[in-house]
ZADRENNU-492353 format. One record per residue (C-alpha): x, y, z; residue number from 1; residue in three letters. Coordinates in pm, 1 decimal. Example, Ala and Ser with C-alpha at 12.3 -4.5 7.8 and 13.67 -1.06 7.14 Angstrom:
> east/north/up/zalum/torlum
> 1230.0/-450.0/780.0/1/ALA
> 1367.0/-106.0/714.0/2/SER
***
This chain:
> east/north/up/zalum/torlum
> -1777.9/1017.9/-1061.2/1/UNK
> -1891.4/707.6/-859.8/2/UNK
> -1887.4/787.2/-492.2/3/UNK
> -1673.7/402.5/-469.2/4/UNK
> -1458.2/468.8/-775.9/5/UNK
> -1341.4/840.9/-593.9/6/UNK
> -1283.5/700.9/-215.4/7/UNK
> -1066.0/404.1/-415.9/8/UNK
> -857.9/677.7/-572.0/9/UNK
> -862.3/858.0/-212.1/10/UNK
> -701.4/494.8/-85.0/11/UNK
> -487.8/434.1/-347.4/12/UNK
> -284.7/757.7/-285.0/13/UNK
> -310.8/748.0/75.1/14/UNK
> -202.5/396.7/95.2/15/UNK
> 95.3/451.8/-130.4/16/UNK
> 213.0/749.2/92.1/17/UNK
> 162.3/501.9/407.7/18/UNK
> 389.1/260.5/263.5/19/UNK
> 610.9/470.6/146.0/20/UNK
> 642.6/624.3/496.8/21/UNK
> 715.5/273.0/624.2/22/UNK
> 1018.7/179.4/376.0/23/UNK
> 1164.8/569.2/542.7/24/UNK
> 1138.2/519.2/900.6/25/UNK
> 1170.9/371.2/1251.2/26/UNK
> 1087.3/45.5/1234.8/27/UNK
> 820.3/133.7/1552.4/28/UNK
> 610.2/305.2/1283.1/29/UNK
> 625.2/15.5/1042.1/30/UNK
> 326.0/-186.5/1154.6/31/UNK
> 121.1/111.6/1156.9/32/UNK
> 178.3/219.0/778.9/33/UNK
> 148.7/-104.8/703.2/34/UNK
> -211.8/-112.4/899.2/35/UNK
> -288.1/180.4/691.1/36/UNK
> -185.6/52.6/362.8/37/UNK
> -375.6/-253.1/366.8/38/UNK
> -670.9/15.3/382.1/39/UNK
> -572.0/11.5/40.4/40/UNK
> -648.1/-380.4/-40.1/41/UNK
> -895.2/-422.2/150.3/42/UNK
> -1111.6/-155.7/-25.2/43/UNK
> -984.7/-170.1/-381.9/44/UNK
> -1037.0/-598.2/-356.2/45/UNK
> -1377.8/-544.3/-276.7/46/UNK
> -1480.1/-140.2/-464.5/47/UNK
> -1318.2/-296.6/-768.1/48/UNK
> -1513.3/-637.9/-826.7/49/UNK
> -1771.7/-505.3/-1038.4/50/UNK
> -1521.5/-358.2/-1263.6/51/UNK
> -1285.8/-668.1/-1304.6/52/UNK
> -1338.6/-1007.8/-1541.8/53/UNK
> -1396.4/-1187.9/-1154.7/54/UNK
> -1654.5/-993.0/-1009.1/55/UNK
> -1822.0/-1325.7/-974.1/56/UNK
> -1577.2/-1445.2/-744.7/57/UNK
> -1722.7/-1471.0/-402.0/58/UNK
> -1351.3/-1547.4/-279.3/59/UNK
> -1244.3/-1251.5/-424.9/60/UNK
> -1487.6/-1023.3/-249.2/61/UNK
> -1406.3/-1226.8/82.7/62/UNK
> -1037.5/-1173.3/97.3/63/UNK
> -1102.6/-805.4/50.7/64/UNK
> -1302.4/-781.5/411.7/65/UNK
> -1074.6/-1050.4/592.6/66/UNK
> -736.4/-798.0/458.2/67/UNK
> -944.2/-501.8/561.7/68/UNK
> -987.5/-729.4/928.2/69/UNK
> -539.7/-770.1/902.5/70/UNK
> -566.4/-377.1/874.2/71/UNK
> -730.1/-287.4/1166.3/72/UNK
> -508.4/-517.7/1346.5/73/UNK
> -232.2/-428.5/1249.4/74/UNK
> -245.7/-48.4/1308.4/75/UNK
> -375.0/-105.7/1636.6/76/UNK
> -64.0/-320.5/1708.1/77/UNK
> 112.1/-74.9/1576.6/78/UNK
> 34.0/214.5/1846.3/79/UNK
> 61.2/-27.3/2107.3/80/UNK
> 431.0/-66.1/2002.0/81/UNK
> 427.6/303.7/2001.5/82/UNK
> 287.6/340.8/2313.0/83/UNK
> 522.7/108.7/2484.0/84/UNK
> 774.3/305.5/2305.7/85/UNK
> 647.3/671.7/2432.6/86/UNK
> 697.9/478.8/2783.4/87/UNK
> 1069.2/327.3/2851.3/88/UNK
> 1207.7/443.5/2455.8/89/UNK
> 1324.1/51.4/2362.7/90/UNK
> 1216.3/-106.6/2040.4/91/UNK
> 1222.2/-528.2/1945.5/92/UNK
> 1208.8/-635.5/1617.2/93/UNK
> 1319.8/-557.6/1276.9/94/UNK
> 1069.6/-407.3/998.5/95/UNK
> 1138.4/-690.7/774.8/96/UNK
> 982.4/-914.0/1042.7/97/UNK
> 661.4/-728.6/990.7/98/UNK
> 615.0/-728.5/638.8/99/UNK
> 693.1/-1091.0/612.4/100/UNK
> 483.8/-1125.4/932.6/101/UNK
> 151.6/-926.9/739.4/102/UNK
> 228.7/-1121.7/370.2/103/UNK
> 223.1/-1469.2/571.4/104/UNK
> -110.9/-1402.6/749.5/105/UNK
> -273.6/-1253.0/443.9/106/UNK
> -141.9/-1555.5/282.7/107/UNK
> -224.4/-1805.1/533.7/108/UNK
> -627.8/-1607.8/477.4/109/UNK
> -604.3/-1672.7/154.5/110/UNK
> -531.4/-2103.0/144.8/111/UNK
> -809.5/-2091.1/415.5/112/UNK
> -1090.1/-1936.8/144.0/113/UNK
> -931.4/-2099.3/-153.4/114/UNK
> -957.9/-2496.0/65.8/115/UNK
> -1284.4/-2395.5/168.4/116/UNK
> -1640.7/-2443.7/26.3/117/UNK
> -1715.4/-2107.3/-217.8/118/UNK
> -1894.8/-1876.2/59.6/119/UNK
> -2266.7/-1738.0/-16.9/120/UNK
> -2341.8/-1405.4/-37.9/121/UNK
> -2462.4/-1438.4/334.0/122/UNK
> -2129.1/-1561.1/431.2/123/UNK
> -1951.4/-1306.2/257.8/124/UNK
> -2193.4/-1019.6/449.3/125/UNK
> -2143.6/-1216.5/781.7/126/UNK
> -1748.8/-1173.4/734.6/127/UNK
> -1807.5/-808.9/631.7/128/UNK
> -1998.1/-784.6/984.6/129/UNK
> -1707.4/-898.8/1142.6/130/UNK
> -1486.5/-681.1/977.2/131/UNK
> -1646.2/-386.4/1075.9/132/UNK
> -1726.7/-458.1/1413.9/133/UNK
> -1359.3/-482.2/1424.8/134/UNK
> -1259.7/-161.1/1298.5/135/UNK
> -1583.3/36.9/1528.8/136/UNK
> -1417.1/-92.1/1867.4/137/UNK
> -1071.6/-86.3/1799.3/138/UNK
> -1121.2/231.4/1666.0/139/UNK
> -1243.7/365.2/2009.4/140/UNK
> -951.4/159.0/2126.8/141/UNK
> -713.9/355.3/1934.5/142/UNK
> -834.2/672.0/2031.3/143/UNK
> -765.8/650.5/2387.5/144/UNK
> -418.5/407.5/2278.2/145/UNK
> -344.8/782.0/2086.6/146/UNK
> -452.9/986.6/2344.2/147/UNK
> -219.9/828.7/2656.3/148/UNK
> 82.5/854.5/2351.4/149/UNK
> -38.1/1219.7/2319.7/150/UNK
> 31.6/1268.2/2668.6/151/UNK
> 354.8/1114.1/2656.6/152/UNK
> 513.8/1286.5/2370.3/153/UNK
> 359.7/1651.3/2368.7/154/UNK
> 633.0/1793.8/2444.7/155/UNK
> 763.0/1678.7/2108.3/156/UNK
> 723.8/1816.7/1740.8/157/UNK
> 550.5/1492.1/1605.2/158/UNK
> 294.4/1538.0/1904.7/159/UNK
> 68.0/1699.5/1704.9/160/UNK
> 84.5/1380.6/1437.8/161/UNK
> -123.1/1173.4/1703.0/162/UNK
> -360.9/1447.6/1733.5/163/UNK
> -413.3/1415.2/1340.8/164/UNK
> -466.7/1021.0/1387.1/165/UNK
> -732.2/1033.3/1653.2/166/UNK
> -895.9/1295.2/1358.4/167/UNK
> -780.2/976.4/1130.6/168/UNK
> -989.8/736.6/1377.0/169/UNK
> -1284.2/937.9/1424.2/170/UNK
> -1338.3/969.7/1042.1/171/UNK
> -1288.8/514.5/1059.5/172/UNK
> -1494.3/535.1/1318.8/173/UNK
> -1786.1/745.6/1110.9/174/UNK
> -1711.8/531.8/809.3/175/UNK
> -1717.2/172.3/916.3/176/UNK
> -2000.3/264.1/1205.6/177/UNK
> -2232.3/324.2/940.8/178/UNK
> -2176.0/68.9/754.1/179/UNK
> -2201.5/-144.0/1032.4/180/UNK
> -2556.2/-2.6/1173.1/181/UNK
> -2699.7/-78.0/768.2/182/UNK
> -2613.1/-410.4/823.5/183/UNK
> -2741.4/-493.9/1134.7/184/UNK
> -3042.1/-331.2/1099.9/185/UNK
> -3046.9/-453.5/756.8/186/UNK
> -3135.0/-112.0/582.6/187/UNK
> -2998.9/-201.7/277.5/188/UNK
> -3287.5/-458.3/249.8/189/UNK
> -3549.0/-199.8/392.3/190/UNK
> -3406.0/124.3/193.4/191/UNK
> -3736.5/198.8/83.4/192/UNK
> -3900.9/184.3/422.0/193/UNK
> -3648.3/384.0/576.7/194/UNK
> -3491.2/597.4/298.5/195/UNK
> -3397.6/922.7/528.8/196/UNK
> -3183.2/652.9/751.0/197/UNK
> -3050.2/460.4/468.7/198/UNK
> -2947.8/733.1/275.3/199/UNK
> -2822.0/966.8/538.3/200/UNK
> -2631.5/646.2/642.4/201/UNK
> -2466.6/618.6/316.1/202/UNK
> -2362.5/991.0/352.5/203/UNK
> -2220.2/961.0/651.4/204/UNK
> -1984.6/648.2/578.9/205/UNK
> -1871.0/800.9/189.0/206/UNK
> -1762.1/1141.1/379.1/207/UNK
> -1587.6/957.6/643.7/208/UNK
> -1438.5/703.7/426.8/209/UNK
> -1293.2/1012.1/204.5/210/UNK
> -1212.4/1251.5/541.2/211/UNK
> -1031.5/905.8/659.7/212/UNK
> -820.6/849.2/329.2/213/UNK
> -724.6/1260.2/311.2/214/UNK
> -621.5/1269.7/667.9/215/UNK
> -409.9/955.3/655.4/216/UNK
> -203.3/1070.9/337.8/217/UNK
> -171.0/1459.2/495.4/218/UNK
> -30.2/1318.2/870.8/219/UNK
> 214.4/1096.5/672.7/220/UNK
> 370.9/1365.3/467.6/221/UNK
> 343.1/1586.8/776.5/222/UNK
> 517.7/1338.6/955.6/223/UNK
> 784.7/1267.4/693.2/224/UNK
> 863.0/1638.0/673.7/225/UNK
> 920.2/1650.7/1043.0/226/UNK
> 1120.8/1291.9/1059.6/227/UNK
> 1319.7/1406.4/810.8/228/UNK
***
């Protein structure tokens, strides 16, 4: 099986099982499934083109990386409310506010690339770029943001939960730093002047996209089961 086709499949069930975990509980958790089930989007949008009628679609492609962009964001607000949470136990907000909130900014990302001149291949890449750099420092980010919650809630059954998320952000961290240092060094281009780093690259970003999408559906049912 295609190494893309499998960690698609990997997404797809993870990213049902993250919004399905949204739809069950507190509404602090909701912008974090959410985060997590955009995954979903922004991979399949993008994995999928070559397999759909519009794989020519450079807007298509686009959208994938700016939802995969909403993603990161989103999560990461997500344990900040939870963080803030761990700390004085008050929640704002309503979880309908934050799926109307994600729909109208993927939305919103959407009239901006359809009202805009069709992007070229190196403005599609330059958006990926962006995308990724994203998810490399916010994923640091949210490894400490998980570590200070960690400290705050240990004493509680889910503590253990935020453990399995910093595994989660490693993994994201793995994935999307690889694919980040082919790109700026442009190894993709070079693959056969370098093919120990490209490769090994490659390795290292499919087994941390997969160890990413198996983690994130097993600390969601874990979670569930103890929520319960």
């Amino acid at each position: 099986m295609d190494w893309n086709v499998f960690q698609v499949l990997l997404w797809l069930i993870a990213g049902l099982v993250s919004f399905s975990f949204s739809l069950g509980n507190a509404r602090v958790w909701t912008s974090i499934a959410v985060g997590f089930f955009l995954i979903l989007l922004g991979e399949l949008i993008p994995q999928a083109i070559p397999y759909l009628p519009g794989h020519t679609i450079p807007q298509i492609q686009m959208m994938g990386h700016i939802i995969g962009t909403i993603a990161i964001l989103a999560m990461t607000h997500g344990f900040q409310e939870y963080y803030v949470f761990s700390k004085t136990l008050e929640m704002e907000g309503r979880r309908r506010y934050v799926y109307l909130t994600t729909a109208v900014v993927v939305c919103a990302s959407l009239g901006f690339v359809l009202i805009n001149p069709a992007p070229t291949a190196d403005t599609v890449r330059l958006v990926q770029v962006v995308e990724n750099t994203n998810w490399v420092f916010l994923a640091l980010i949210n490894l400490d943001m998980l570590r200070k919650i960690y400290l705050n809630v240990k004493g509680s059954p889910i503590a253990r939960g935020f453990l399995a998320f910093m595994a989660v952000f490693l993994f994201i961290f793995l994935w999307k730093g690889s694919a980040l240092y082919i790109q700026v060094y442009g190894l993709d281009h070079l693959a056969m002047h370098f093919p120990f780093r490209y490769n090994f690259s490659l390795l290292v970003g499919h087994l941390g996209s997969i160890l990413a999408s198996l983690s994130v559906g097993a600390t969601f049912l874990y979670l569930a089961r103890l929520l319960r």
